[in-house]
Every structure is written in C-alpha cells, then in structure tokens.
C-alpha positions as CSV (number, residue, x, y, z in Angstrom):
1,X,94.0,25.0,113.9
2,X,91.5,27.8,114.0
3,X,88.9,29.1,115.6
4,X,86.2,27.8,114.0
5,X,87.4,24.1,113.8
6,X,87.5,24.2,117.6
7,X,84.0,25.9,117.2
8,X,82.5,22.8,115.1
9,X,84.0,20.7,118.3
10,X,81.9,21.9,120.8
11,X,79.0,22.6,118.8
12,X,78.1,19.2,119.0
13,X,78.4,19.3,123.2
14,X,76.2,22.5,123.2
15,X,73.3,21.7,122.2
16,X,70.0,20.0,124.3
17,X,68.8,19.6,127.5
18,X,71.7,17.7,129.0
19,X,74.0,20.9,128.0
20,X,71.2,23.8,129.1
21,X,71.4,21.6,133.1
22,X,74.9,21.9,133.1
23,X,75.3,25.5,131.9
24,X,73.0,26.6,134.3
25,X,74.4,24.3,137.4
26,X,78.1,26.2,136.2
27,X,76.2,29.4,136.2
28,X,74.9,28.9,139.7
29,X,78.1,27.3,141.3
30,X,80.6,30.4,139.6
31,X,77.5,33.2,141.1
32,X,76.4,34.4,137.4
33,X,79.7,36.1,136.5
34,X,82.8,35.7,134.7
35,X,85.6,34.0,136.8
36,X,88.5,35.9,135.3
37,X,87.0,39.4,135.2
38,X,83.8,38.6,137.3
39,X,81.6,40.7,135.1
40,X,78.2,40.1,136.1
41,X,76.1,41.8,133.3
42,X,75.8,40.9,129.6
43,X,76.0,37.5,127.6
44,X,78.2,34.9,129.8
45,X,79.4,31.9,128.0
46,X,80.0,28.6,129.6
47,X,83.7,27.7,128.6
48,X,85.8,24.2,129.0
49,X,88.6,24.4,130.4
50,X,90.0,21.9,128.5
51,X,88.9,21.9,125.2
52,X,86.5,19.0,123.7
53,X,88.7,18.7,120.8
54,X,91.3,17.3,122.8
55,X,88.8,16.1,125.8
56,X,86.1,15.0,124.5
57,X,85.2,12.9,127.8
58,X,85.1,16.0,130.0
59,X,82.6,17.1,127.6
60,X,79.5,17.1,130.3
61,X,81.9,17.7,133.5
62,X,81.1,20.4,135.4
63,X,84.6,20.8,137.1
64,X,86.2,21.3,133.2
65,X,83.7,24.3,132.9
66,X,83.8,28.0,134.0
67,X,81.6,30.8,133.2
68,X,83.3,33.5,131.1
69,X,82.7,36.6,129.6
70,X,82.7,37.0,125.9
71,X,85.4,39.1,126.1
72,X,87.9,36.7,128.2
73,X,86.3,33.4,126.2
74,X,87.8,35.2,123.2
75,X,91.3,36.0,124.7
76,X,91.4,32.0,126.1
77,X,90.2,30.6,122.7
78,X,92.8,32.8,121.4
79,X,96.0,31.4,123.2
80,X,94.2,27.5,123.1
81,X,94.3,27.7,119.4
82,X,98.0,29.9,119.1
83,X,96.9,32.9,118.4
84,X,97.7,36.0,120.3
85,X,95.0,37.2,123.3
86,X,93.9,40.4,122.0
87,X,95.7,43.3,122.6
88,X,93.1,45.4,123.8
89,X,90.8,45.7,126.4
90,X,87.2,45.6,125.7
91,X,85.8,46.7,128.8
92,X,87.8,49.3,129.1
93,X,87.3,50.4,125.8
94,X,83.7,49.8,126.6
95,X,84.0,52.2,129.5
96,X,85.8,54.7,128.4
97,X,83.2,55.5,125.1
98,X,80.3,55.0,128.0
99,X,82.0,57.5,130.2
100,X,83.2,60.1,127.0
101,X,79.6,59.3,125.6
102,X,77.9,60.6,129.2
103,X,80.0,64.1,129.2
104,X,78.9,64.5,125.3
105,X,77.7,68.3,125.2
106,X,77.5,70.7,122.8
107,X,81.0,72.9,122.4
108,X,81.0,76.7,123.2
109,X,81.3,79.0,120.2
110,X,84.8,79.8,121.1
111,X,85.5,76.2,121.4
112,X,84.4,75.4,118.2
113,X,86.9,78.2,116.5
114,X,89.9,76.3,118.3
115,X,89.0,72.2,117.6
C-alpha cells in the first residue's frame, strides 16, 4: 500500500470544522511542537497514531493524535506503509546548509588558485 492510498484515507477526516477543533485542541495539549523532535517552528501536522485506514473510529480522538513535524510525519508514514524511514536527517541537513550558508564569504585570491 502506498503512500498516497493512506493519503485518500485521511483526506476524508481532514477536512471541516470538526477536524480544524481537534487539530488545534492537539496543538494546544502537545505545546505547538513536534513530540518526537519537538521542533517548534515551521508547518506541524497533526498525525494519527493509528492510522484511519485501519481505525477509522479513532478518526476524531484526540488521544490517537500527536503533532508532528513534516519531517518525522514522513519517516512514520514511511514505516506504517513498509517503506524504509528515510535515511537522512532533514534538520540536520537543514542546519548544516543554514550554518555553511552564514560563513559564505568571498575566498582570498590565494585561495582561489588552490580550490
């Protein structure tokens, strides 16, 4: 089963007011941040635990629902449907270009002759 069969599953969950009150009662109760990494800052998704496809009456339960990352969504989503997690890890990825972006200066003449 892939990835986006399971996505057509919850599609049908996600969407309207009943959905937007329980996102944001998840959001509240797990302090805006991902509980596996507990990133803070950028898009957070609100994951079930155990998937509608297979538990489709947990659907609207809040305590089959966790606030992730896109990042560890993706790696969970990954393993529910038998696929490996990915291999590598985004934020560190992330922070490393950040942090190599940051120190970006110009090289020296002499520099430039040994690169």
């Amino acid at each position: 089963m892939g990835v986006t069969e399971w996505q057509r599953h919850s599609r049908r969950v996600t969407r309207g007011p009943r959905w937007k009150t329980l996102r944001m009662a998840v959001l509240e109760r797990d302090g805006f941040k991902c509980v596996d990494c507990g990133k803070s800052r950028g898009r957070l998704e609100c994951d079930h635990i155990l998937p509608v496809r297979t538990h489709p009456h947990l659907a609207y339960d809040p305590d089959n629902c966790a606030m992730r990352c896109t990042s560890c969504h993706a790696a969970k989503t990954h393993v529910e449907v038998g696929r490996a997690p990915p291999a590598y890890d985004r934020h560190g990825w992330r922070k490393a270009v950040n942090e190599l972006a940051a120190d970006n200066k110009p090289l020296s003449s002499k520099e430039e002759h040994h690169a």
